[in-house]
C-alpha positions as CSV (number, residue, x, y, z in Angstrom):
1,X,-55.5,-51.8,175.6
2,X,-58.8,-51.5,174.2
3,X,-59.4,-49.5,170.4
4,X,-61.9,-47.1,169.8
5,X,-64.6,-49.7,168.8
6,X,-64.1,-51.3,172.1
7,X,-67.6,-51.9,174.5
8,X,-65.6,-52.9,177.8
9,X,-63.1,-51.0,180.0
10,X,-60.3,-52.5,181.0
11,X,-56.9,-51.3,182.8
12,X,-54.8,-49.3,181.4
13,X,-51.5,-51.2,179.3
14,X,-48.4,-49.3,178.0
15,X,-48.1,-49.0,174.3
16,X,-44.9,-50.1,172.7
17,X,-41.8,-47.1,171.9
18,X,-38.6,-47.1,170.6
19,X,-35.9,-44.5,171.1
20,X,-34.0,-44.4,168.1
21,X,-35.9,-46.0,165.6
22,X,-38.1,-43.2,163.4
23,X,-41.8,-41.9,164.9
24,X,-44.9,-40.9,163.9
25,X,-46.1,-39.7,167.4
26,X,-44.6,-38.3,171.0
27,X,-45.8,-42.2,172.4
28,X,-43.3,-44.0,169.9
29,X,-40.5,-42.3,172.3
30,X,-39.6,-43.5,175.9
31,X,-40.0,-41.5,178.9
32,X,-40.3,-37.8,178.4
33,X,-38.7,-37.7,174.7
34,X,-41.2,-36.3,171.9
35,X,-41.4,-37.2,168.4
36,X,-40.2,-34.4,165.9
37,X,-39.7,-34.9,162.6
38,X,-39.5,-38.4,162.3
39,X,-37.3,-38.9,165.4
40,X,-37.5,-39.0,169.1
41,X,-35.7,-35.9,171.0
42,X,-35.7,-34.4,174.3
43,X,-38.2,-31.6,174.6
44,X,-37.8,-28.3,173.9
45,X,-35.9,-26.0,177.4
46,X,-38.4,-22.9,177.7
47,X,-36.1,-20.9,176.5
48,X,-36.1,-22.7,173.0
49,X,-39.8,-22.3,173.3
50,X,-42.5,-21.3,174.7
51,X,-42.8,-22.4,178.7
52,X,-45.0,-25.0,179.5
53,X,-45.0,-24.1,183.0
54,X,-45.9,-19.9,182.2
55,X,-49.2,-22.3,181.0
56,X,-49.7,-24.9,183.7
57,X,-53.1,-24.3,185.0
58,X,-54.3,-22.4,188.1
59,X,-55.7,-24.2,191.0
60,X,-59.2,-24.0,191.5
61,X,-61.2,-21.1,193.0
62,X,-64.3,-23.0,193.7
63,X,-66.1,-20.2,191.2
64,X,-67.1,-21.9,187.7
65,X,-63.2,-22.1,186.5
66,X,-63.1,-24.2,183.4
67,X,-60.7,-22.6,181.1
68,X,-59.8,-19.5,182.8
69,X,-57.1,-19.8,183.6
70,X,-56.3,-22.8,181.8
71,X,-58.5,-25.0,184.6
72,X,-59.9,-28.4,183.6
73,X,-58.3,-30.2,186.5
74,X,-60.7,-31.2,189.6
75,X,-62.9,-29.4,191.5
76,X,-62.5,-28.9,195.6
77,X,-65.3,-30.7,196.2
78,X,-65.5,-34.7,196.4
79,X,-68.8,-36.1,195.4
80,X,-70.7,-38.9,196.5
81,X,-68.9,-42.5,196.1
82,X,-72.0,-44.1,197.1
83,X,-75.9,-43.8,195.3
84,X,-76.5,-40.5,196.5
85,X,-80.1,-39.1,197.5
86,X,-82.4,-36.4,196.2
87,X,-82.1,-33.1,198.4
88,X,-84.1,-31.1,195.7
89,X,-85.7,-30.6,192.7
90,X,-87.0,-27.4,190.9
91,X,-88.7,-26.9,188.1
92,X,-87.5,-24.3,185.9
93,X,-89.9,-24.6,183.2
94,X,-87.1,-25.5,179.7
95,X,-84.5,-27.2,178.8
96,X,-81.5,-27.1,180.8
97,X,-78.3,-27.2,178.8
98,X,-75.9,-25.1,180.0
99,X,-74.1,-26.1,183.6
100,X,-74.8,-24.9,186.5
101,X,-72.4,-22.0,188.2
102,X,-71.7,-21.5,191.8
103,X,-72.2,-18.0,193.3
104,X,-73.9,-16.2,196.2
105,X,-77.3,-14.2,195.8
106,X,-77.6,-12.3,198.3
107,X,-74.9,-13.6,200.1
108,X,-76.8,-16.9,200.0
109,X,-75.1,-19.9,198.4
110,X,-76.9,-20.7,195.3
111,X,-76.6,-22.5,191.7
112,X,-76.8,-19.9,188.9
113,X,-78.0,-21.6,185.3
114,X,-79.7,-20.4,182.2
115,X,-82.8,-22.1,180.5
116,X,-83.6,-22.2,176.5
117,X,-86.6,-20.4,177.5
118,X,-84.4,-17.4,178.7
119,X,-85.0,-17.4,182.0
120,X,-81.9,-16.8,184.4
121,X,-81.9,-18.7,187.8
122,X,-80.2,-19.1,191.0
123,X,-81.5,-22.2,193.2
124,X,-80.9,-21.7,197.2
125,X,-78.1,-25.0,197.7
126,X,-78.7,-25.4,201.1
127,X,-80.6,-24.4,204.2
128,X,-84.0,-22.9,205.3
129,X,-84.4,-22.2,202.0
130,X,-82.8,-25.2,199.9
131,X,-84.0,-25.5,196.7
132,X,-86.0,-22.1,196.3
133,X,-85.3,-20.0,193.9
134,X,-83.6,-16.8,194.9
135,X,-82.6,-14.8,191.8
136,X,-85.1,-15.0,188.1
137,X,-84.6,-12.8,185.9
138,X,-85.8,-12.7,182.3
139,X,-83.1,-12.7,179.3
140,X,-83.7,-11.8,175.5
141,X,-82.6,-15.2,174.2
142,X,-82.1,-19.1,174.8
143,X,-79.2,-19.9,177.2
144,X,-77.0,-22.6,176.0
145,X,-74.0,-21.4,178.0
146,X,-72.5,-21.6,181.2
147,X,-72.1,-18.4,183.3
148,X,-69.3,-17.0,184.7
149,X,-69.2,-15.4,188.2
150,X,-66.8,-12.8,189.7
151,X,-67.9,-11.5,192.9
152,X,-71.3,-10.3,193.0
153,X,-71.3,-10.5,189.5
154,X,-72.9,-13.6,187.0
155,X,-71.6,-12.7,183.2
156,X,-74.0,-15.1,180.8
157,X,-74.5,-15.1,177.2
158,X,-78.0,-15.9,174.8
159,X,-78.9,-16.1,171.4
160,X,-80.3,-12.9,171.2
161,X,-76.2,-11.8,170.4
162,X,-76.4,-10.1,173.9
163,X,-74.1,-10.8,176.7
164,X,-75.8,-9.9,180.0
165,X,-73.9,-9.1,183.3
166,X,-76.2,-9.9,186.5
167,X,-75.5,-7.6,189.9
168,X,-76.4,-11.1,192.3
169,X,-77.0,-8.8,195.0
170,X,-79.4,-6.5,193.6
171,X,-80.9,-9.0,191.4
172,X,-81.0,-7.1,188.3
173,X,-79.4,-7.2,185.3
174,X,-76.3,-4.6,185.5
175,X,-75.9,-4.1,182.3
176,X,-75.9,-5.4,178.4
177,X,-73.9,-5.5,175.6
178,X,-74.8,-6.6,172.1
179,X,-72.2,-8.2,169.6
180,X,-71.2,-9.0,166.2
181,X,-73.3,-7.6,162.8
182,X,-75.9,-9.8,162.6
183,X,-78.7,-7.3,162.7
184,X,-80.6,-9.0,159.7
185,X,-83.9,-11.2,160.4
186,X,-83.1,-14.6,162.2
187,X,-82.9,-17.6,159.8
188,X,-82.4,-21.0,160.9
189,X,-78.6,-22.6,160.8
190,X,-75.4,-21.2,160.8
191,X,-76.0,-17.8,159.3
192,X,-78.7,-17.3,162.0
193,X,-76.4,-18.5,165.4
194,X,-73.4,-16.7,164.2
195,X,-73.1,-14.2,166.1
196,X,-75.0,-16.1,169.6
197,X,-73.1,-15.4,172.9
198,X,-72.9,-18.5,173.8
199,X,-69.1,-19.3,174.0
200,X,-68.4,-18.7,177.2
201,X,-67.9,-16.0,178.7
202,X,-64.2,-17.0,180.4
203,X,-62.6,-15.0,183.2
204,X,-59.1,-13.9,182.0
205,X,-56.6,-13.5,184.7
206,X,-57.2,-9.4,184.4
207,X,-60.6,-10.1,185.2
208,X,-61.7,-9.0,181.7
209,X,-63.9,-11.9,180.1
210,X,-63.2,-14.0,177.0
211,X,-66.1,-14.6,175.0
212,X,-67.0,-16.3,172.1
213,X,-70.0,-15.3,169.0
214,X,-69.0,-14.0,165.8
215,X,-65.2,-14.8,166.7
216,X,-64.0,-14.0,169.9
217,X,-64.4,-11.1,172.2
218,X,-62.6,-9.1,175.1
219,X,-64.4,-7.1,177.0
220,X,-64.0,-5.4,180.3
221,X,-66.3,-6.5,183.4
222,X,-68.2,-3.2,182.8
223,X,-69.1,-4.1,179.3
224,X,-66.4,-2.2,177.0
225,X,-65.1,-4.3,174.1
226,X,-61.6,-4.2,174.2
227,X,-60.9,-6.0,171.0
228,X,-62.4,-8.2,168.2
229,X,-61.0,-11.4,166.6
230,X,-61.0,-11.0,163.4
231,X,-60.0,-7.4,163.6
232,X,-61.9,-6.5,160.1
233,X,-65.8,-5.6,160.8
234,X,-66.3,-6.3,157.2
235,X,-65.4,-10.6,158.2
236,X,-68.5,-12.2,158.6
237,X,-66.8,-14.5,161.5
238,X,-68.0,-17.9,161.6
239,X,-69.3,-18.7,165.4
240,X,-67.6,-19.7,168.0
241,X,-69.6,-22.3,170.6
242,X,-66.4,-23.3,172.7
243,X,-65.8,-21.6,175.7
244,X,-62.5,-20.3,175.1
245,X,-59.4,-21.6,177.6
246,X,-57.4,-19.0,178.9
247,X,-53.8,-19.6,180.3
248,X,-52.2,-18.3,183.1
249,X,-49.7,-15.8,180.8
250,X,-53.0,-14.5,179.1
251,X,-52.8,-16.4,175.7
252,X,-56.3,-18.0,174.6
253,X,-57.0,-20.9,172.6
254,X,-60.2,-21.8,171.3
255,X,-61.8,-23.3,168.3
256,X,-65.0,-22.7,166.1
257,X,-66.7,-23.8,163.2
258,X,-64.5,-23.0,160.8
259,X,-63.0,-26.0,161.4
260,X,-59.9,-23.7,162.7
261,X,-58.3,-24.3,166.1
262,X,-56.5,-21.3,167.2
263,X,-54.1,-19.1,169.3
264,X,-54.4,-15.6,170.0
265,X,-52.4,-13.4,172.3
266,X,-53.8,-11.1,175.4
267,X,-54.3,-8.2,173.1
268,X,-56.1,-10.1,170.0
269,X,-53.2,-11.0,168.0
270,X,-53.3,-14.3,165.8
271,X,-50.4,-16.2,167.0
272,X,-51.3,-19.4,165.1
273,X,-54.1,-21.6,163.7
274,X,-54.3,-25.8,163.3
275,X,-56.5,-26.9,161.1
276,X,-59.4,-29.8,162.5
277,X,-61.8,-29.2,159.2
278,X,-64.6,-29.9,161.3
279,X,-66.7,-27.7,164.1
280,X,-65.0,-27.2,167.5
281,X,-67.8,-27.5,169.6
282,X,-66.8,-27.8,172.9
283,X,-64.0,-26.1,175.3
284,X,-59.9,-27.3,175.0
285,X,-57.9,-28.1,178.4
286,X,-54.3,-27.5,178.7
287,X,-52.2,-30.3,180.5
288,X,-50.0,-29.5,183.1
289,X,-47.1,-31.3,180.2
290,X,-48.1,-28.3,178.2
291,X,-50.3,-29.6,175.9
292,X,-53.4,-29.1,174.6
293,X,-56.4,-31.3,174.4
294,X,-59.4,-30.5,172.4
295,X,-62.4,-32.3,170.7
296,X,-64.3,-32.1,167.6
297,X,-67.1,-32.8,165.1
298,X,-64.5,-35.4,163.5
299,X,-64.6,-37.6,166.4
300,X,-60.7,-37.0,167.8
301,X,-59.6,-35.6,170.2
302,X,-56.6,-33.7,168.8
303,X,-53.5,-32.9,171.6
304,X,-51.4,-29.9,170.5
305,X,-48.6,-28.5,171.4
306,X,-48.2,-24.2,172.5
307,X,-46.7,-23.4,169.2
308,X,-49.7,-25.5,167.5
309,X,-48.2,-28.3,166.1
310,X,-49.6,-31.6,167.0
311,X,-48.6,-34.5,169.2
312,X,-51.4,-37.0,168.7
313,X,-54.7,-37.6,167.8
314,X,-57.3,-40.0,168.7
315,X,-59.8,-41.2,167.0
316,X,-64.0,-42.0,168.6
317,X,-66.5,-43.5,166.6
318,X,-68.5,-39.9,166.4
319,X,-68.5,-36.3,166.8
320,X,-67.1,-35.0,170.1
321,X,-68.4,-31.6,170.9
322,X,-67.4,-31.3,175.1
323,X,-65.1,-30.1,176.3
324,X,-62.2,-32.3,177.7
325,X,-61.2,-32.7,181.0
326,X,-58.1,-33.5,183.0
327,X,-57.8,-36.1,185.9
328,X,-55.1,-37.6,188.2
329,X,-52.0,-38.2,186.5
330,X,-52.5,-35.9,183.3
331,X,-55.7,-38.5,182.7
332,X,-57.5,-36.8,179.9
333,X,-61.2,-37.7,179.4
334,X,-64.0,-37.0,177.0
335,X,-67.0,-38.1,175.8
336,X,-68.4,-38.7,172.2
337,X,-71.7,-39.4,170.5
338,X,-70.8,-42.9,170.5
339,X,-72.1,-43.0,173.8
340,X,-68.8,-43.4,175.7
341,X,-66.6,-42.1,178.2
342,X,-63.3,-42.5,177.1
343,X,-60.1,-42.3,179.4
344,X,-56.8,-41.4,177.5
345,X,-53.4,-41.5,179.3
346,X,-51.2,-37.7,178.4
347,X,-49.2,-39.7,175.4
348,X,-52.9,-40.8,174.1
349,X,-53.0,-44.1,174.9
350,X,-56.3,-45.9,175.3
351,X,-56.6,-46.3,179.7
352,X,-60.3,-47.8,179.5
353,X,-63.7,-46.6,177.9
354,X,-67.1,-46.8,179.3
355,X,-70.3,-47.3,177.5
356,X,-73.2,-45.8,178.0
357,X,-76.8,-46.6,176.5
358,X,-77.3,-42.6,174.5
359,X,-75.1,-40.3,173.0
360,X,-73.2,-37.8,175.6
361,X,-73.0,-34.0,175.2
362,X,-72.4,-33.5,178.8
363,X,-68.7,-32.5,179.9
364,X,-66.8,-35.1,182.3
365,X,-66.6,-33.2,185.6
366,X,-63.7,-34.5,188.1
367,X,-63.8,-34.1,191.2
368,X,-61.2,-33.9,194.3
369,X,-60.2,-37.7,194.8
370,X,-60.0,-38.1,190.9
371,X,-63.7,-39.2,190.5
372,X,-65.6,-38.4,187.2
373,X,-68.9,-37.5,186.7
374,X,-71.2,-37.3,183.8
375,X,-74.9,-37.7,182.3
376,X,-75.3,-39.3,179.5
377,X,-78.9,-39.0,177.0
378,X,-79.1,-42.6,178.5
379,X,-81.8,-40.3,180.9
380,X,-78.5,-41.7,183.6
381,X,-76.1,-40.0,185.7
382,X,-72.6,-41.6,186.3
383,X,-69.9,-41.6,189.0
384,X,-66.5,-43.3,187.9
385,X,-64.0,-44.2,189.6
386,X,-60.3,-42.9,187.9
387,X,-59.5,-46.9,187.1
388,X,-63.1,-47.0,185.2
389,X,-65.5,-48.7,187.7
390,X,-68.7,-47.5,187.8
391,X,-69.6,-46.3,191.1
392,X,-72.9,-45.7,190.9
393,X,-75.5,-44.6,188.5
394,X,-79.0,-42.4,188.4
395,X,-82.2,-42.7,186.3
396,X,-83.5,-39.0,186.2
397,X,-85.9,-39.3,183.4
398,X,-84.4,-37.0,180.6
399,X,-81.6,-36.3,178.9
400,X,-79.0,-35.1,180.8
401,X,-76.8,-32.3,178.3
402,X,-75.3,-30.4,181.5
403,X,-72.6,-30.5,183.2
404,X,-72.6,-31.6,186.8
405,X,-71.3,-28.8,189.2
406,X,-69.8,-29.8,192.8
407,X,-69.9,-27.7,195.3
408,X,-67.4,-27.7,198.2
409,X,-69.4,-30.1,200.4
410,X,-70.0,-32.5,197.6
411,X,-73.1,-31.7,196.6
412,X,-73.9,-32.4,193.2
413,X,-76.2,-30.2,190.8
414,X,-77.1,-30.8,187.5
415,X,-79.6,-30.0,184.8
416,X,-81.7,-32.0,182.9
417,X,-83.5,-31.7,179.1
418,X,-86.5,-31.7,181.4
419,X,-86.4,-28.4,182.4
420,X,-85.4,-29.6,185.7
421,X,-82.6,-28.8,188.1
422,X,-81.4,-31.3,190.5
423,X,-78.9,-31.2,193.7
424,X,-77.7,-34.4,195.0
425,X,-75.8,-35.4,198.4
């Protein structure tokens, strides 16, 4: 088993546990037993607290799904095992950040992304008109997140504290909303991206959407706020990048930078916080054993269980800010600015890790047979198989921050610092 320093992959190896002696973690137990208090016990029936199962996450839609509700798992889609080739490029002109959504404009299959020159896109995937662009429309502010679609509908946040809703049929923004009480002059730093819509949005089981800025939002799908996090409009909330995750009963989890992981309940209600004293960056995943993985600026990724206590941590050489992701098995993966890919079993145990030459923002995606793909600001694109041999890889000439979408045919899209947009088959 390699540590945290390690530069090789290997296979994964099964760390020592003892059932009576005393713990410090759920992988000092055998089998399914958890550590509590110093000793290994069975876990908790549902009844003696809160069901694992009421959070187990949905299966894919084939829409953007991470974190709503409580998806991190794989996509439909299987990508390419073998060196894939170009089937377009467009340029869109900025930087590319955010990932790439899946929708229809039109009723034309199309990606839908954001650049941080404010412009709003959708790219034609396939056919006559593959790789023309079919929806632009301009926004008020940078787009560093990842929209969310619902039927004809795109929902996208910018850092002019505006969340936009998109009608992808009439290609025209629907309508607007702007957040938080940051109506002074823009500074730079925290003060200035406090209140940026950038944290999502995330589609809630109601269809309402979950969206973080100056704390977290509900709001309907017309654009009426529902409810505030913190409550008091005299808080000056600190912001919230992280998508949140939303679970299949309605509770949300999400962290900021505060330094505070927490819980709320459907209607806004703290249920409980767990302290990371460092910015939560990027989006948790809940395990189908009930836990909760997240990352952070300290370099762990931190696995929780629903009433907030923790079950482990592990610890990367630097800061973490994607979100994790969940594989075959309960694999749990996430990259760090250490420039690896690092593959955790559920009990947090060290499978393999895969360097990298740059430091990675981008989010693993996995995809249907249990692949993972990634860019890294190596300028590189990566396919990995789930036993961590690389498959292939892909010089694109930029940094690659975004997320790969899939779509159902296996067509991979992806953004790039470049400004560029790419699909791949």
């Amino acid at each position: 088993m390699l540590g945290a320093a390690g530069c090789q992959w290997t296979e994964a190896t099964e760390a020592p546990a003892t059932q009576d002696a005393g713990c410090t973690k759920d992988t000092d137990c055998k089998g399914d037993r958890i550590c509590e208090k110093g000793a290994c016990v069975a876990p908790r029936p549902p009844e003696a607290a809160v069901s694992a199962t009421s959070r187990a996450p949905a299966p894919a839609t084939g829409k953007w799904a991470r974190g709503g509700p409580g998806h991190a798992g794989p996509t439909k889609g299987k990508g390419p095992t073998e060196e894939p080739k170009e089937l377009w490029d467009r340029d869109l002109g900025a930087v590319v950040f955010a990932s790439p959504a899946l929708g229809k404009v039109g009723g034309e299959a199309a990606a839908l992304v954001g650049t941080h020159a404010g412009r709003f896109v959708g790219v034609a995937l396939g056919g006559p008109r593959a790789g023309e662009i079919v929806l632009d429309v301009t926004l008020g502010g940078m787009v560093w997140a990842t929209a969310a679609v619902a039927g004809h509908r795109a929902f996208v946040g910018a850092d002019d504290d505006t969340l936009y809703a998109i009608d992808l049929d009439k290609q025209a923004i629907a309508w607007t909303l702007k957040l938080g009480n940051c109506d002074g002059a823009r500074v730079p730093g925290p003060e200035g991206a406090r209140c940026d819509a950038d944290g999502g949005p995330t589609i809630a089981p109601d269809g309402d959407l979950i969206l973080g800025a100056d704390g977290v939002y509900r709001i309907s799908p017309e654009g009426q706020i529902r409810w505030h996090y913190p409550a008091d409009a005299s808080i000056q909330a600190k912001h919230v990048f992280a998508a949140p995750l939303v679970a299949g009963d309605g509770t949300i989890y999400v962290g900021g930078q505060d330094g505070l992981f927490m819980s709320l309940s459907a209607d806004g209600a703290m249920q409980w916080t767990y302290s990371i004293r460092a910015d939560v960056d990027g989006g948790p995943a809940l395990g189908e054993n009930g836990a909760i993985y997240v990352g952070a600026d300290d370099g762990r990724v931190h696995a929780l269980r629903t009433d907030g206590s923790l079950r482990w941590s592990f610890v990367a050489q630097k800061d973490i800010r994607s979100a994790v992701a969940l594989g075959e098995g309960g694999a749990v993966y996430a990259t760090s600015f250490d420039g690896n890919l690092y593959a955790l079993s559920p009990g947090g145990d060290v499978k393999w890790v895969l360097p990298t030459g740059g430091k990675i923002h981008a989010t693993p995606v996995v995809d249907a047979a249990g692949n993972i793909f990634f860019g890294s600001q190596d300028e590189r694109l990566y396919a990995v198989s789930p036993r961590g041999k690389v498959l292939w890889t892909l010089e694109l000439g930029a940094d690659i921050d975004s997320s790969v979408a899939i779509t159902d045919d296996g067509t991979l899209v992806v953004g790039c610092d470049d400004g560029h947009l790419r699909a791949f088959r």
